[in-house]
C-alpha positions in Angstrom: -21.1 38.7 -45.9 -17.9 37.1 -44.8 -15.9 33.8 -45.7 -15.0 33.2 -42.3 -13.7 34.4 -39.3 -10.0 34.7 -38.9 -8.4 34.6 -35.5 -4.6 35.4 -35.4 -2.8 34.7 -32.4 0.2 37.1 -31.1 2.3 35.6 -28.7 4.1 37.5 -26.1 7.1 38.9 -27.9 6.2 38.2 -31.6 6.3 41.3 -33.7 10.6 42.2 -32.4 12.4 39.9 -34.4 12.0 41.1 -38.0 11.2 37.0 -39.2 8.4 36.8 -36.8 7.1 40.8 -37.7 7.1 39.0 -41.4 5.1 36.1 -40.8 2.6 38.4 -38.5 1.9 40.5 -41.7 1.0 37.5 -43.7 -2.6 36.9 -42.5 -3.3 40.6 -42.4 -2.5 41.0 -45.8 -4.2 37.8 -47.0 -7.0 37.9 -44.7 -7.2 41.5 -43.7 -8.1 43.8 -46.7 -11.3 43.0 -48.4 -11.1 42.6 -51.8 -14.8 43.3 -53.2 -13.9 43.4 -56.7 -12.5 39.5 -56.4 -15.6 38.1 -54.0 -18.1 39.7 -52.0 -17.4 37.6 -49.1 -13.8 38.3 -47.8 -12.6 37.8 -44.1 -13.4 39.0 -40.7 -10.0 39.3 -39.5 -8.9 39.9 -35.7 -5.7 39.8 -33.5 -5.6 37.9 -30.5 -2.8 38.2 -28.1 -2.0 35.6 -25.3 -2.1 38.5 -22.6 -5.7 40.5 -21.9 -7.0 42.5 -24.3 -5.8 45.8 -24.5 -2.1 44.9 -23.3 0.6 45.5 -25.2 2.9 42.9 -27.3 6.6 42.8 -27.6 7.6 44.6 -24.2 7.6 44.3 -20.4 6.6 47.1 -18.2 9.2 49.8 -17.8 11.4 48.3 -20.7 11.5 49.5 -24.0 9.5 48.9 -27.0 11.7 46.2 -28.2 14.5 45.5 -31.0 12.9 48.0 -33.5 10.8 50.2 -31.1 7.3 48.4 -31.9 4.5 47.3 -29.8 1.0 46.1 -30.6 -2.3 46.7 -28.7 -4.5 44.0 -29.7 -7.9 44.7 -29.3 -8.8 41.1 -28.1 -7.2 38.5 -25.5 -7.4 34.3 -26.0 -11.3 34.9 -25.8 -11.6 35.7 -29.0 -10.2 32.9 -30.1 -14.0 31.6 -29.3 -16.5 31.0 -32.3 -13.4 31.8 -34.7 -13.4 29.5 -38.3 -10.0 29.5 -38.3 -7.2 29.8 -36.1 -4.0 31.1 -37.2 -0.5 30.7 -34.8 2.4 32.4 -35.9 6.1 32.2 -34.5 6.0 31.5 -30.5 8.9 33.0 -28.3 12.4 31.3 -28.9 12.3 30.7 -25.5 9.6 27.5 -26.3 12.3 26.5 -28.6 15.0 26.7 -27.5 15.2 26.7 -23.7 11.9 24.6 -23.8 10.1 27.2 -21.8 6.5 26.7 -21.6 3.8 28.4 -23.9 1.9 31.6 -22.8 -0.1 30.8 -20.0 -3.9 29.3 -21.1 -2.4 29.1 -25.4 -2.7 25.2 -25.1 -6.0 25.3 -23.6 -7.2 28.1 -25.7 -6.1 26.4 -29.1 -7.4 22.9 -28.0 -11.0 24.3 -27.1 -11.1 26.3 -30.6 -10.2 22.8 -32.5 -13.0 20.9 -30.6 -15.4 24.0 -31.3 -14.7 23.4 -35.0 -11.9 25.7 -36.1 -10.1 25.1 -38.7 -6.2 25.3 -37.0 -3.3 26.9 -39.0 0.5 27.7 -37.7 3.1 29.6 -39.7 6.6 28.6 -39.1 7.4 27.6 -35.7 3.2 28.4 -34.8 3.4 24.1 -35.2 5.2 23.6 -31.4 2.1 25.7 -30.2 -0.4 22.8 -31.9 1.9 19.8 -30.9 1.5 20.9 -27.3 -1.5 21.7 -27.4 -1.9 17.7 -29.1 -3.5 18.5 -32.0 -0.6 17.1 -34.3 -0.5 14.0 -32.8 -1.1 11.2 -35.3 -0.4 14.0 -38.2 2.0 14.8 -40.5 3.2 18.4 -39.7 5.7 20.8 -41.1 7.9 23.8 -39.6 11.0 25.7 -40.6 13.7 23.4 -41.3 15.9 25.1 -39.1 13.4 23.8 -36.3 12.0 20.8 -37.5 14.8 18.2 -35.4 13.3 19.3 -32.1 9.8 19.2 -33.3 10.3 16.0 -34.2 12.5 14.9 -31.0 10.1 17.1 -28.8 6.8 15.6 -30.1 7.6 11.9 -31.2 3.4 11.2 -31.8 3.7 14.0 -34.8 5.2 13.1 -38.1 7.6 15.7 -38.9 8.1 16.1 -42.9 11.0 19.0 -42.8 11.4 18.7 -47.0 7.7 20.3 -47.9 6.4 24.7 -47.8 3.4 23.3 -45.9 1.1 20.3 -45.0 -2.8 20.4 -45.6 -4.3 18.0 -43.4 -7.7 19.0 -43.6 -9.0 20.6 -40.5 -5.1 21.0 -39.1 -2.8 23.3 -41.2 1.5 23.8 -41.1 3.7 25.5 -43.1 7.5 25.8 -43.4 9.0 29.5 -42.4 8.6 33.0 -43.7 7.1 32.9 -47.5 5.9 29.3 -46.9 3.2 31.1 -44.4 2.3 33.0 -47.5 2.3 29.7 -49.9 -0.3 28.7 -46.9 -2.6 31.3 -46.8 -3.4 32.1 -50.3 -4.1 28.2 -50.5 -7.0 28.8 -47.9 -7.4 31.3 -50.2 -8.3 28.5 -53.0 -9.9 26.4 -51.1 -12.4 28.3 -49.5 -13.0 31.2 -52.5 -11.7 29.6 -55.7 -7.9 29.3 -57.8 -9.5 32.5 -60.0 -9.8 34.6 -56.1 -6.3 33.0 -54.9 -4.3 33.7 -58.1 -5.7 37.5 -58.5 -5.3 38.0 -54.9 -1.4 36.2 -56.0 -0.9 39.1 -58.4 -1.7 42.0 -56.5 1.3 40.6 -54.3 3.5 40.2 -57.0 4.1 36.5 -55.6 3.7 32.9 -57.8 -0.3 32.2 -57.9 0.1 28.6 -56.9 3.3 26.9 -55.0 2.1 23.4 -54.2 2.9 22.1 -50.6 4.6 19.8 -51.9 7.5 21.6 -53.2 11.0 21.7 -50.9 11.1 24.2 -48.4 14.9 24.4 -48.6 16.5 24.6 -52.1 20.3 24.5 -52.2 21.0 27.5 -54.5 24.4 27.3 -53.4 25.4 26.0 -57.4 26.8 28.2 -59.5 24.0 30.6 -61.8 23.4 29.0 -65.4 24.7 31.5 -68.2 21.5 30.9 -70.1 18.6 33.0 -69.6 16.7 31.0 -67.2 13.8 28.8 -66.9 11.1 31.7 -67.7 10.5 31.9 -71.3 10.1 28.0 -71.6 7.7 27.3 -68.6 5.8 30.5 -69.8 5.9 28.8 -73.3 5.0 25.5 -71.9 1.6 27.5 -70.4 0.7 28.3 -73.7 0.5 24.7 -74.7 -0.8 22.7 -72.0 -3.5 21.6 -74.3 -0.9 20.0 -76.6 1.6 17.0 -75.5 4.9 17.8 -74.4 7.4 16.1 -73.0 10.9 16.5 -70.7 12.5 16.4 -73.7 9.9 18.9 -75.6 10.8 21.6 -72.8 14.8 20.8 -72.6 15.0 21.2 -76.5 13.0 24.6 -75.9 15.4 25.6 -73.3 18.3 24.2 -75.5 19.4 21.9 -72.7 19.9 18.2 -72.5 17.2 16.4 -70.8 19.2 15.3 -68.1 19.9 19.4 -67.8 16.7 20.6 -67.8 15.3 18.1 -64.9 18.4 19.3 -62.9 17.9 23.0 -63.5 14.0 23.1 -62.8 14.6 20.9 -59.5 17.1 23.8 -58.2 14.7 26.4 -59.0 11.5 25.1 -58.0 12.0 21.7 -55.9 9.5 19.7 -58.0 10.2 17.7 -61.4 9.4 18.6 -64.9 6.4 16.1 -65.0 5.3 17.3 -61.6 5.2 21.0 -62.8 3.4 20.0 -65.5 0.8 18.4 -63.8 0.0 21.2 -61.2 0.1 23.8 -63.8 -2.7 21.5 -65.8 -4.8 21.1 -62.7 -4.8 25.0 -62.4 -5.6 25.4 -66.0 -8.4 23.0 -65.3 -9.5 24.7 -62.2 -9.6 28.0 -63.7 -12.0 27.0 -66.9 -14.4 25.2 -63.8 -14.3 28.6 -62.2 -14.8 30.7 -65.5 -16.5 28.7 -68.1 -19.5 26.5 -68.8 -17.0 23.6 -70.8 -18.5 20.4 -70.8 -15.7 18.4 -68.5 -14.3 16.8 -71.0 -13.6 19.4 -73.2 -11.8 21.2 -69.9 -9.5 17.7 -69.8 -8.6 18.9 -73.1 -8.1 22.1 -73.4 -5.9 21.7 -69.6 -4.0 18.6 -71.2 -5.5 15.9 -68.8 -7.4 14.4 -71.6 -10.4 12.5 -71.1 -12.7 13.4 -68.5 -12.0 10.0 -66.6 -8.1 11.1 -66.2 -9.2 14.5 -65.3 -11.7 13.3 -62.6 -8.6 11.3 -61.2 -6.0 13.5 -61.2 -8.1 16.4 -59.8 -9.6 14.4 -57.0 -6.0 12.9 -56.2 -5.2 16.9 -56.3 -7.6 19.0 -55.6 -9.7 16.4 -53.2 -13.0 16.9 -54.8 -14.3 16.1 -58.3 -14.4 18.7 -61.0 -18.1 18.8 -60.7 -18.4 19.4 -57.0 -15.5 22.4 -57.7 -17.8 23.7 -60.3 -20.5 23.9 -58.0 -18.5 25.8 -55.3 -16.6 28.4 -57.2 -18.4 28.9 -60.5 -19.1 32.5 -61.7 -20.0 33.0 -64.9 -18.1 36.2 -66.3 -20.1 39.6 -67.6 -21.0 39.6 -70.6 
């Protein structure tokens, strides 16, 4: 059985430039590989290019096979974008940037008939211009790559442009900043349609952080100079251990023999989120994981995750998560062999 179908749209020169080869590589190896020993329903995956079927990508005829000498054949056209659960828009040309050039002939229509037919809609990186023209980030909040987000925002003045976040959930419409923000993206479709436990195994096969919340900056100024100390690891991996117990800022700068004032600088620069803020989504995935996993009584999850009773848990995970604990019990549950 499948989770879904996964329709990934290839633009007419994606796959030269090595960003946009990058970003065309993250829904194949999120989506594309079944992983039966994490779920028995994985993806149907399929490449879509905005010539026919059949045609090659990333050259014109007689010309070379472009800056690294790499085509694609896709083996369907804008059709198959049809009947697809999810739609997935990676970099268009710089030409629809830059010089304003308009998309691939039949794109808008194709992406606008695939929303009304119930797809869910996803773009990676600049993938959003391709939605805003096709309207279906009017009236949204929308992210891109900061390097891009200015003329979103000046080109599409009906779509809320938010250039500081990895990507924006807005239900049924999906954007993410650039290059490993379209990962951050994808593994959390990942979560939301197979479970945290799927996502975060799927996360460490990668060899990539289980759980980066949208909300996090897309651009971090590492510009400052590197602490002498030796870094932030061995106190947030300390501060996992202990999620059940209290802590504080000043519990984890003492650990990380810092001021406080330190610290909340130093984790900011790394991560883009605050101490508290870390704290919280690393409790909400502890909780998430013993719904998945366990048969706890809920409030003995709000413990042993640090969210106390199960009223605060309840709060914080619908403010988080968007559905109670119980109803994510419901959908992801497995109990483990015995």
């Amino acid at each position: 059985m499948s989770a879904g179908s996964v329709a990934v749209v290839v633009a007419d020169e994606i796959g030269i430039p090595s960003w946009d080869l990058y970003e065309l590589s993250i829904p194949f190896t999120v989506f594309g590989k079944p992983q039966p020993d994490l779920s028995d329903h994985w993806y149907d995956l399929r490449l879509c290019s905005t010539r026919e079927a059949g045609h090659e990508t990333g050259r014109e005829a007689g010309q070379g096979a472009g800056e690294f000498g790499i085509t694609l054949r896709t083996p369907y056209g804008l059709e198959g974008l049809t009947g697809a659960d999810t739609v997935v828009v990676t970099s268009v040309p710089d030409a629809c940037i830059e010089e304003d050039a308009p998309l691939p002939a039949g794109l808008a229509d194709a992406l606008r008939a695939a929303h009304a037919s119930g797809a869910r809609m996803v773009s990676l990186c600049t993938g959003a211009f391709a939605l805003a023209e096709a309207g279906l980030l009017d009236g949204r909040r929308a992210t891109a790559h900061w390097m891009h987000t200015a003329q979103l925002a000046a080109r599409y003045p009906d779509v809320t442009v938010d250039d500081s976040v990895l990507y924006v959930d807005d239900g049924d419409v999906l954007t993410s900043a650039g290059l490993t923000a379209g990962l951050d993206l994808c593994l959390h479709l990942v979560r939301r349609d197979l479970g945290a436990h799927v996502a975060n195994q799927l996360a460490r096969r990668m060899v990539v952080p289980a759980h980066r919340p949208g909300g996090q900056a897309q651009f971090i100024d590492l510009s400052v100079p590197e602490s002498d100390d030796a870094g932030l690891g061995p106190v947030l991996e300390w501060a996992r251990a202990r999620l059940d117990r209290p802590l504080t800022v000043d519990d984890l700068a003492r650990r990380a023999a810092m001021s406080p004032r330190t610290f909340y600088r130093r984790l900011h620069e790394a991560t883009g989120t605050t101490p508290l803020r870390w704290l919280l989504n690393q409790r909400i995935a502890r909780a998430q994981s013993l719904l998945e996993t366990t048969d706890l009584p809920v409030e003995r999850v709000g413990e042993l995750s640090g969210l106390g009773t199960a009223n605060n848990l309840r709060h914080h995970f619908l403010k988080q998560v968007g559905v109670s604990p119980g109803d994510y019990r419901r959908s992801f549950f497995t109990r483990p062999a015995a």
